[in-house]
C-alpha positions in Angstrom: -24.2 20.2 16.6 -22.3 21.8 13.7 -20.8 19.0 11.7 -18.0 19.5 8.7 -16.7 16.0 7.6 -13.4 15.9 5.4 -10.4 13.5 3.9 -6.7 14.2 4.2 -5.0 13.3 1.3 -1.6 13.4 -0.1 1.5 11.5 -1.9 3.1 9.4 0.7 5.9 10.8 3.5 4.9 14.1 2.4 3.4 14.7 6.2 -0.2 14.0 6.2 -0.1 11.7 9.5 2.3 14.0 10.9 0.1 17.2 9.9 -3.4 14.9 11.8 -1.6 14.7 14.5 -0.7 18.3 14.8 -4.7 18.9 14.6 -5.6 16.4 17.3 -3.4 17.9 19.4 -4.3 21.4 19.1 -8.2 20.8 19.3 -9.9 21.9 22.5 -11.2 17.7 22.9 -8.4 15.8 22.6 -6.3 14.7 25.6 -3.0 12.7 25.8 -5.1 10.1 27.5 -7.7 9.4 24.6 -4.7 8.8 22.4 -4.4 5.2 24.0 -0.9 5.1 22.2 2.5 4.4 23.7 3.6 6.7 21.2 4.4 10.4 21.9 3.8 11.4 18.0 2.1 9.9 14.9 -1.5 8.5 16.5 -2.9 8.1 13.6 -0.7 5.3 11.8 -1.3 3.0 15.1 -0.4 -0.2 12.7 3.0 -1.5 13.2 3.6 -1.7 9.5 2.4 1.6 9.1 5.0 2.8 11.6 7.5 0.9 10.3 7.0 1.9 6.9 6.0 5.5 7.3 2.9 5.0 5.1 -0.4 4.9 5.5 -2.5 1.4 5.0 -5.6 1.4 6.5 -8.0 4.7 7.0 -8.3 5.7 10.3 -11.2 8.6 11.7 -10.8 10.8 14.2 -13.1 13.6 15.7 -11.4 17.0 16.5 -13.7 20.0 18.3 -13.1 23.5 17.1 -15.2 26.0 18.8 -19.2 24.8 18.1 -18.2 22.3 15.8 -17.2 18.4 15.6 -14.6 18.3 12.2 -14.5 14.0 11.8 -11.2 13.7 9.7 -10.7 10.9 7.6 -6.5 10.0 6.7 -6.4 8.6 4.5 -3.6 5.7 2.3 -1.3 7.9 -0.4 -0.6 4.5 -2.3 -2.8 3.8 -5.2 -2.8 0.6 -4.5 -4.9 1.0 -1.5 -7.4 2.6 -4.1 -10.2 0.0 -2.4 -9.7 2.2 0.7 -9.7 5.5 -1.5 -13.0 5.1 -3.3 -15.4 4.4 -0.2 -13.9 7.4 1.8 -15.2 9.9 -0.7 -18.4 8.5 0.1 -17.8 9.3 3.2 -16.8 13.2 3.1 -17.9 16.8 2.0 -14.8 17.8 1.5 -10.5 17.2 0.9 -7.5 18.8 2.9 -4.7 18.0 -0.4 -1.3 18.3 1.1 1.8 19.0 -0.8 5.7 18.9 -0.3 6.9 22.3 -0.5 9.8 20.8 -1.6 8.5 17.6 -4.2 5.4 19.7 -5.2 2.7 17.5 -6.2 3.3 13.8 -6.9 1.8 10.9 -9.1 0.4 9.4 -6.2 -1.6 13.0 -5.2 -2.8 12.4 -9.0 -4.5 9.9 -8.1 -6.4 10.1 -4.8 -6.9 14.2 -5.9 -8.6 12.7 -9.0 -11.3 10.4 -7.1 -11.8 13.7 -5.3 -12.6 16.4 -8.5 -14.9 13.5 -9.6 -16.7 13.5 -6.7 -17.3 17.3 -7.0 -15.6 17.9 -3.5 -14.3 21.2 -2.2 -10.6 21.1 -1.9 -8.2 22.9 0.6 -4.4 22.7 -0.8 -2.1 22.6 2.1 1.5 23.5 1.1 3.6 21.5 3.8 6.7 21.2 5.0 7.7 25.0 4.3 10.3 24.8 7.0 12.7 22.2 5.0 15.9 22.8 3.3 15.2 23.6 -0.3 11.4 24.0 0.0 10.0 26.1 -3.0 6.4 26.9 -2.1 5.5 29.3 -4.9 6.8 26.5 -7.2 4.6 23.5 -5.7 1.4 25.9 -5.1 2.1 26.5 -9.3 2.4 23.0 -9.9 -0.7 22.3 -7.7 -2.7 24.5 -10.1 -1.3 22.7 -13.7 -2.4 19.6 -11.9 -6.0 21.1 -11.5 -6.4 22.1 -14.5 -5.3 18.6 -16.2 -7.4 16.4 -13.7 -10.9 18.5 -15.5 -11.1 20.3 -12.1 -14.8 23.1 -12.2 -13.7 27.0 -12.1 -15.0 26.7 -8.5 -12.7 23.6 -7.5 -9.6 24.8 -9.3 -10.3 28.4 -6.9 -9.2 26.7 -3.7 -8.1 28.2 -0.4 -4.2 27.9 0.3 -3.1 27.5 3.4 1.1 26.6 4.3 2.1 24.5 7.2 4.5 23.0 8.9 3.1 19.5 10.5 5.9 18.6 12.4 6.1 22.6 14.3 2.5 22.3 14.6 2.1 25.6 12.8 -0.1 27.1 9.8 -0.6 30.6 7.9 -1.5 32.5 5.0 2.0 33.4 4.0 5.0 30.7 3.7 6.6 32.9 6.4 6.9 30.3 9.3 8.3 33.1 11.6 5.0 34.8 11.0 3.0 31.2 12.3 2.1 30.8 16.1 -0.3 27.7 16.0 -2.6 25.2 13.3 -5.4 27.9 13.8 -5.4 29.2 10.3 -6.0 25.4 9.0 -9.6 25.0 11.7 -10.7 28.7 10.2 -10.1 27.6 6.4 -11.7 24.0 7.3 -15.2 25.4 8.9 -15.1 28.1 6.3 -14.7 26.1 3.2 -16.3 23.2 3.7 -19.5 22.8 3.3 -21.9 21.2 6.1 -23.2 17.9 5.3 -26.7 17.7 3.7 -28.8 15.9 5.7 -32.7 15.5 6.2 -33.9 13.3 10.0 -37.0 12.9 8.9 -36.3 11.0 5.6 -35.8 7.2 6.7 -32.9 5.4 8.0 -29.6 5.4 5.3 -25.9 4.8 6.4 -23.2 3.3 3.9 -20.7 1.0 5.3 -17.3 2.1 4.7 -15.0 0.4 7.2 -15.1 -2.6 9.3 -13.2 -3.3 12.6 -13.3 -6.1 15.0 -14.3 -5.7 19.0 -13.3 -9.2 21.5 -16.7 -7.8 23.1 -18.9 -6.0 20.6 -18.1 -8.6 17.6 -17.9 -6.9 13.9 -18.1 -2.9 13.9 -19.3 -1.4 10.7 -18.1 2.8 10.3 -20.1 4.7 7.7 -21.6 7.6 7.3 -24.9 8.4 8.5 -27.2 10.0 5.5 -30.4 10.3 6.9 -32.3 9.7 9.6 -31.3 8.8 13.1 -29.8 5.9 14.7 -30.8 4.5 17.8 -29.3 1.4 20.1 -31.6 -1.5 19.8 -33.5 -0.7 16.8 -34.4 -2.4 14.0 -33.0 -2.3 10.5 -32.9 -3.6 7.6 -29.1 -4.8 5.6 -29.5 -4.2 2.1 -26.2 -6.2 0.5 -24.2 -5.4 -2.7 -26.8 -7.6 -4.4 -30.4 -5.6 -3.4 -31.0 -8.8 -1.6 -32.3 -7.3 2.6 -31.9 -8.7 6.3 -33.2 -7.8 9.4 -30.9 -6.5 12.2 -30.6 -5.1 15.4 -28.1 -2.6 16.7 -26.6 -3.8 20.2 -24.3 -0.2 20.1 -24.4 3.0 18.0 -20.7 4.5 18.6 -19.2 8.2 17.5 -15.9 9.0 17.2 -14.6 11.5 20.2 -10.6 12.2 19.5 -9.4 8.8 18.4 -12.2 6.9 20.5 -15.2 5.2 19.7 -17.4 6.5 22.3 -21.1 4.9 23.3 -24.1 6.9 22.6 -27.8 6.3 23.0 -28.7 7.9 19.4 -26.5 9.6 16.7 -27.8 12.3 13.7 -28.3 12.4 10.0 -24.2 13.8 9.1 -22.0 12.5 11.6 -19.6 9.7 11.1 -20.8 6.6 13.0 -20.0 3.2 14.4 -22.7 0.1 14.7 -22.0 -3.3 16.0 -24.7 -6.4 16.5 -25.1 -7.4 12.8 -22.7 -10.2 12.1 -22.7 -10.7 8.8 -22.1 -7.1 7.4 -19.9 -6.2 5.1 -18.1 -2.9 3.4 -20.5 -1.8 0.8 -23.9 -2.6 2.5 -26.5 0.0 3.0 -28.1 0.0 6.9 -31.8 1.4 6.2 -34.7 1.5 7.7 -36.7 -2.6 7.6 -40.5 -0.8 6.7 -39.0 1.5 4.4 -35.8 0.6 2.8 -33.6 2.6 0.6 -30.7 1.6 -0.3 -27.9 3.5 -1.6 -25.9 2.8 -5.0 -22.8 0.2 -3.9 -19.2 1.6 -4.5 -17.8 1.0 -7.5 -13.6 -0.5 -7.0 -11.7 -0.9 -9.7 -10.0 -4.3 -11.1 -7.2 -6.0 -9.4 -4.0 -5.6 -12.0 -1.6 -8.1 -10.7 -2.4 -11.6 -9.3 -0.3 -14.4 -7.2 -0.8 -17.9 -5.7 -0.6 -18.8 -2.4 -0.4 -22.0 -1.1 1.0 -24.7 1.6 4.4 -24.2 2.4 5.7 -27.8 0.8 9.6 -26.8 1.6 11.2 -29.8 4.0 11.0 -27.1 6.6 7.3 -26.7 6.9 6.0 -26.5 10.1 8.6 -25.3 11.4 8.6 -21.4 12.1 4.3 -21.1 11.9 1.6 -21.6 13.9 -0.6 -21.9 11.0 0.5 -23.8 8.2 -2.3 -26.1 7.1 -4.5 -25.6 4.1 -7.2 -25.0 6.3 -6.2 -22.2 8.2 -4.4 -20.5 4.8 -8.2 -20.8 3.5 -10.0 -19.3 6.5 -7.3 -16.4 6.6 -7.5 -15.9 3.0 -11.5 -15.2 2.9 -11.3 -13.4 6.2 -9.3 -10.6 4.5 -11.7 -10.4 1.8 -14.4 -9.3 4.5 -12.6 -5.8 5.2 -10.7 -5.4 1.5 -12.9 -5.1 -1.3 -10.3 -4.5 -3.9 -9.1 -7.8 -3.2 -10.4 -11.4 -4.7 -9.9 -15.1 -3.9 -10.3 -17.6 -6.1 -9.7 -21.2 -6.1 -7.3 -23.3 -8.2 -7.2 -26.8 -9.3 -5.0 -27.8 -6.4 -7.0 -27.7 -3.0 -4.0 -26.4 -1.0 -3.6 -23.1 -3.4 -5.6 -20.1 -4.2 -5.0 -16.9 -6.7 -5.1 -13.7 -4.6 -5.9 -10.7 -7.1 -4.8 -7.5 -6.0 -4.3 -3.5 -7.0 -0.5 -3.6 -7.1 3.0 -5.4 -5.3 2.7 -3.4 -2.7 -1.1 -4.2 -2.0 -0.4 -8.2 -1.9 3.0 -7.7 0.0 1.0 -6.1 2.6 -1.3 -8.8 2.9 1.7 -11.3 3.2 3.5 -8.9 5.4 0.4 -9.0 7.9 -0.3 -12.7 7.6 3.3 -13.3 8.7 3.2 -11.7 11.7 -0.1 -13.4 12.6 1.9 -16.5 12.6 1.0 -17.6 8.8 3.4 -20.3 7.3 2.9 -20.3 3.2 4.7 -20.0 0.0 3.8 -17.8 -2.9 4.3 -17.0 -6.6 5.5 -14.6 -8.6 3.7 -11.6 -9.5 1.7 -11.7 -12.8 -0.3 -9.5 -14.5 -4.1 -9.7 -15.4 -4.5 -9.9 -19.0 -8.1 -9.6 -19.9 -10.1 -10.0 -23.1 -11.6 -6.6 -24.4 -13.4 -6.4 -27.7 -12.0 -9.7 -29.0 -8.5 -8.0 -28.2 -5.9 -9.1 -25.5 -5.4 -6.5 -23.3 -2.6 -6.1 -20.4 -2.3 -3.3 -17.5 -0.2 -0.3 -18.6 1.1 2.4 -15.9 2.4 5.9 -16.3 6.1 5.7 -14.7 7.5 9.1 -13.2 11.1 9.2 -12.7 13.2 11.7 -11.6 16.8 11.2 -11.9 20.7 13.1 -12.5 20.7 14.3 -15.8 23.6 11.8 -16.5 21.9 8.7 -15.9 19.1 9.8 -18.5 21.5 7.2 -21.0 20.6 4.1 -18.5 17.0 4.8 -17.4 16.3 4.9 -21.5 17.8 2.0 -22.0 16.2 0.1 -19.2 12.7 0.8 -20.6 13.4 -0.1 -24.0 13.4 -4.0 -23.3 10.8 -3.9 -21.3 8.5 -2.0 -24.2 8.1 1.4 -22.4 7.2 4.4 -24.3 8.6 7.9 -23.3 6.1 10.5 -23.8 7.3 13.7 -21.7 10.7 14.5 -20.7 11.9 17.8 -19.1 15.2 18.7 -17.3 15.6 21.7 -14.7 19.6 22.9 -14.3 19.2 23.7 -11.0 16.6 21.5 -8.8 16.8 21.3 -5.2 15.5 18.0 -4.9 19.1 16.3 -6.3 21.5 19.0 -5.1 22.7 21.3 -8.4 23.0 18.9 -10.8 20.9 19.0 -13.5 17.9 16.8 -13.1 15.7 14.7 -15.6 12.2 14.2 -15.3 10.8 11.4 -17.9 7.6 10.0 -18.1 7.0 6.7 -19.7 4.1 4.6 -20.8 5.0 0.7 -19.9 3.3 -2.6 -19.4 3.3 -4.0 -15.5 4.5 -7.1 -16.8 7.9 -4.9 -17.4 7.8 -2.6 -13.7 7.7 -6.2 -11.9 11.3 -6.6 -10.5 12.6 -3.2 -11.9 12.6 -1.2 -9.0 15.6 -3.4 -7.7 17.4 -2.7 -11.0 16.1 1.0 -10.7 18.0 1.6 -7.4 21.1 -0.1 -8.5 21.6 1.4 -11.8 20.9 5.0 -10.7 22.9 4.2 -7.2 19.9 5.4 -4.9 19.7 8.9 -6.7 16.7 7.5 -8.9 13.1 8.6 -7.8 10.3 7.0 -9.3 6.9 6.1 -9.3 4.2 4.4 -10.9 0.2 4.5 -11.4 -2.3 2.3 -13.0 -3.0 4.1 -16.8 -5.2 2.0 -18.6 -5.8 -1.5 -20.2 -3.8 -1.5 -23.5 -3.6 -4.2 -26.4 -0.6 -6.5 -25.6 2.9 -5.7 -26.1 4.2 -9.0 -27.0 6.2 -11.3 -25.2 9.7 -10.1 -23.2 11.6 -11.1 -20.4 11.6 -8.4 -17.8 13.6 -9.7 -14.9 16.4 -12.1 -16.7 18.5 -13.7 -13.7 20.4 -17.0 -12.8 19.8 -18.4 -9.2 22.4 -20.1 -7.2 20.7 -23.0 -6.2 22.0 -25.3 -2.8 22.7 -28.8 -4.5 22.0 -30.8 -1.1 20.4 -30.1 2.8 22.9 -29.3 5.3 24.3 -26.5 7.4 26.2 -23.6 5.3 29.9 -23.6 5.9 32.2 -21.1 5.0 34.5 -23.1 2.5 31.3 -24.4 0.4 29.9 -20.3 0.4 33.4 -18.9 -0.6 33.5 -21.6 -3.7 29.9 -20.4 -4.8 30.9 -16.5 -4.0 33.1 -17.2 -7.4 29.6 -17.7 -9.1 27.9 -14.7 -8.0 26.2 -12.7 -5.0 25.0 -15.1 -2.2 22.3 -14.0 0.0 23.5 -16.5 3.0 25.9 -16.4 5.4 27.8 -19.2 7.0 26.0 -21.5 9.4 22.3 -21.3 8.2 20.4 -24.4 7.5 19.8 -24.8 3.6 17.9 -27.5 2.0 18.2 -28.9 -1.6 16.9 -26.7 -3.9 16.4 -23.2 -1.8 17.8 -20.5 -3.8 21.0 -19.0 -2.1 22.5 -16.5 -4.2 22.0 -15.0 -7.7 24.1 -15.8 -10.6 26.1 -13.6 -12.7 25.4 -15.0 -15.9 21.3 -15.7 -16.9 21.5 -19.0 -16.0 20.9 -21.4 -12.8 23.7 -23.2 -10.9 23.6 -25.8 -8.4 26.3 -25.5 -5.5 27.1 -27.2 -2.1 27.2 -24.5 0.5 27.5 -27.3 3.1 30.5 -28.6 2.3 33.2 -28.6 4.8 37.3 -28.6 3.8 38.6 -31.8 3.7 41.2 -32.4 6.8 44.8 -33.5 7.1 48.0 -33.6 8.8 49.6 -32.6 5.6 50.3 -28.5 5.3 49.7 -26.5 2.1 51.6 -23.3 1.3 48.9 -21.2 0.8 47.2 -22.3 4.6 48.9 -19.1 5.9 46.5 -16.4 4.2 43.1 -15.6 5.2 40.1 -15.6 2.9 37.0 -13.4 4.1 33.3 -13.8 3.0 31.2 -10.8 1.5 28.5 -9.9 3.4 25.5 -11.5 2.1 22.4 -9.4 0.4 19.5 -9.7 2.4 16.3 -9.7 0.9 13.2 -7.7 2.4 9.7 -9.3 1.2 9.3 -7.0 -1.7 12.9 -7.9 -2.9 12.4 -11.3 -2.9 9.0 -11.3 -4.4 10.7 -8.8 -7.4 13.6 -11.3 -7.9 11.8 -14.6 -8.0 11.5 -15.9 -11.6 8.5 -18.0 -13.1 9.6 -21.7 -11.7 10.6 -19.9 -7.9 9.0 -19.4 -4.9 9.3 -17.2 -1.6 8.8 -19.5 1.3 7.4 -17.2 4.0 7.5 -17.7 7.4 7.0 -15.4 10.9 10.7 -15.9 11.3 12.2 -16.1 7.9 11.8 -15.0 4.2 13.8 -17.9 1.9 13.6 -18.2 -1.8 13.2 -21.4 -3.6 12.9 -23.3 -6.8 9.6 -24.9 -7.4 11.7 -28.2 -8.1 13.7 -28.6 -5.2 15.5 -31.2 -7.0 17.3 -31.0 -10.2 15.6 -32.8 -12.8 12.1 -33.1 -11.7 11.1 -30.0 -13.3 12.3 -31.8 -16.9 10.4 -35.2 -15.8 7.6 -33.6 -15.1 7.4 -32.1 -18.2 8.2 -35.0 -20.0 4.9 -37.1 -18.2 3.0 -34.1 -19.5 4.0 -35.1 -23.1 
């Protein structure tokens, strides 16, 4: 069987999923019944966060039949910090489907998967999407595509690649952006089995499959996905587990799975090529070469790059522990903890002085709120720190993370963006404005590029929204490791901090709504020290949101009018983790998200200090 093995790729909500989906369903295999789903569109982000976030997490491979040939299709995350999941899936492909936002044209997130593609030497398909939205501009974002290209170092051949427009959602595709002109996604299959090249392969040569993926089976145990280089695979054969240390184990192989649609499907043998699914070796892990036990040959590991931003979790110490999780001991935190590290190799673990606490390394926020996110839902009970930065030591020079910010904003706000970065030691090195851009309606638009430490980005995004009033669009990617900037203060705030335990009533929260904003609302249990507001001047305050108006028979004059509470902000995970301040916490639980000083009480963080001395 013909074989043709590519990766979608693309800058998050610009369609991909949606655009996957539109292939499944138009190939002559798939059925609404091999979709297992509940869900009439999107298949391929089956996660709940992914749904709920509209991103993709966690690769996923389907198989799709178009005429003689089995295309396996690879979707792939459009957040660089899933670049862990980004570097082994070029490994696993001979090709790239790069989709762009008729409207957004290429974004700095496309920079960065598209990059790990040119390197790999891959043949690229651009996709022009979305044509059918209001404002699209598809001979703008196919130009765009090409400067893009040419800066990433892409060969004469690469930066010559096929163009094909689509709309995912209409399930339609064509030569021309003329969607009246499209009937079907035909046009993408022909460009796919014409473009990319078929996998080189050679049966004879001995056993080689890289693992890529790994899932988990209640019957089958751990499944390991890879790609199968050469050789063939057969259920109950031998082989031999090279690890990311040259160090080999025999195995056996109690199932050899392909990919059918979105299923795994059993098969008694599978060739040199395809994209394949083992099970019966227990200790594999992503990384690890399967080859043959007589004659091994290992392939070269996967290089990840570096964690950038680290945070400690540990026991949940609040007085409400136990509370809200089903897992809450330092035990079970542990064992989670290492489990994760099993299927993410961009993450580490390491151990800290305390036996209940760990530092979790990890490629971004996003990447580590992720992990939180899922281990919440599992019924994990913890706390955790504040992001910081990995400074390293480079050439007897301290070195921190610094990340290209791109920001689009109104042309007015230019004034407040510069002024935001300037604290925070960001340098602006391109800035461009276009009259007329259909992105923000006719105002004039800004586009700025800066240059800026991690340690600034953490807790700006909050800021960013505010001060630019949800206009602002910005993103950011890892640049390089730059000498330090010197110390700042990038997220200055004062807390509103609950002075005792209790129930929050509404005469305590209007007296501390004077103070600030308060992220409570009346009738919530509070306990000394949780954080329950934010200040408006830079410093912390404790107040008593418990306490209750004193009563009498005696009337006041002013008993007739009404006072009304504000609605209180509520904090998202990402929020919270971006407000926190060095001596907070987030205490997170499968039921609540609460923020918290690492003192509970006033004065122990001074007395602690002082036994220190």
């Amino acid at each position: 069987m013909k074989i043709r093995n590519i990766a979608i790729i693309a800058h998050v909500d610009h369609g991909k999923t949606t655009l996957v989906d539109a292939l499944l369903k138009q190939s002559e295999n798939f059925s609404a019944k091999s979709a297992k789903t509940e869900f009439s569109e999107l298949i391929m982000d089956s996660n709940e966060l992914e749904r709920e976030r509209g991103i993709t997490i966690f690769s996923k491979n389907a198989s799709i039949r178009y005429k003689d040939i089995k295309i396996n299709i690879v979707d792939t995350p459009g957040h660089a910090d899933f670049g862990g999941e980004v570097e082994r899936i070029m490994r696993m492909v001979d090709g790239i489907l790069l989709l762009i936002d008729a409207k957004e044209g290429p974004m700095p997130q496309t920079k960065f998967v598209l990059k790990k593609a040119i390197q790999a030497g891959h043949k690229i398909i651009v996709v022009i999407n979305k044509i059918d939205k209001p404002g699209a501009r598809p001979v703008w974002a196919l130009d765009r595509a090409f400067d893009l290209f040419m800066e990433l170092g892409a060969t004469d051949e690469q930066a010559d690649f096929p163009i094909i427009y689509a709309s995912g959602i209409s399930g339609k595709a064509g030569y021309d952006h003329d969607i009246n002109s499209m009937s079907d996604v035909q046009p993408l299959f022909e460009a796919i089995v014409k473009n990319i090249p078929e996998p080189k392969t050679n049966e004879s040569e001995p056993l080689q499959m890289l693992t890529v993926n790994l899932s988990y089976d209640n019957y089958k145990g751990k499944i390991a996905v890879g790609r199968l280089y050469s050789g063939i695979l057969k259920k109950g054969i031998e082989v031999g587990r090279v690890n990311r240390e040259g160090k080999m184990a025999k195995g056996v192989l109690s199932s050899v799975m392909t990919f059918e649609g979105l299923a795994r499907v059993e098969a008694e043998s599978a060739a040199a090529g395809d994209i394949v699914a083992i099970a019966g070796i227990p200790e594999i892990s992503i990384g690890e070469t399967i080859t043959d036990f007589e004659n091994p040959r290992p392939l070269p590991t996967i290089a990840i790059e570096e964690p950038t931003v680290k945070m400690v979790f540990s026991v949940n110490t609040s007085p409400f522990t136990g509370k809200e999780g089903e897992y809450s001991t330092s035990n079970k935190l542990g064992e989670r903890l290492m489990h994760e590290l099993e299927t993410d190799v961009a993450l580490r673990v390491e151990p800290t002085d305390s036996t209940d606490a760990w530092t979790v390394s990890g490629r971004g926020e996003l990447h580590l709120s992720i992990l939180i996110e899922k281990m919440r839902r599992e019924g994990y009970e913890f706390q955790v720190s504040r992001p910081q930065v990995i400074i390293r030591e480079i050439g007897g020079k301290k070195m921190e993370p610094v990340e290209r910010v791109s920001i689009e904003v109104p042309e007015t706000l230019t004034g407040v963006i510069l002024g935001a970065f300037g604290p925070r030691k960001g340098n602006l090195v391109e800035m461009r404005t276009e009259t007329h851009s259909a992105s923000l309606g006719q105002a004039g638009t800004a586009f700025m590029e800066f240059l800026a430490p991690t340690r600034g980005l953490i807790g700006f995004r909050n800021q960013f929204a505010t001060s630019t009033k949800g206009q602002g669009i910005m993103n950011s990617l890892f640049e390089k490791y730059e000498e330090y900037k010197g110390d700042f203060e990038s997220n200055p705030h004062g807390s509103l901090v609950a002075s005792e335990t209790g129930t929050t009533n509404s005469y305590g929260l209007l007296n501390a709504e004077g103070r600030g904003e308060l992220f409570v609302g009346p009738g919530l249990d509070v306990y000394e020290g949780m954080i329950v507001g934010e200040n408006s001047k830079a410093n912390d305050i404790r107040v008593n949101v418990c306490k209750a108006k004193q009563l009498s028979n005696m009337r006041a004059k002013s008993d007739g009018g009404m006072e009304f509470l504000k609605v209180p902000r509520t904090m998202t995970l990402e929020e919270a983790i971006e407000f926190i301040g060095d001596n907070e916490l987030v205490e997170v639980t499968p039921k609540s998200i609460r923020l918290r000083k690492f003192w509970l009480r006033e004065g122990d963080e001074s007395r602690a200090k002082k036994r220190l001395l």
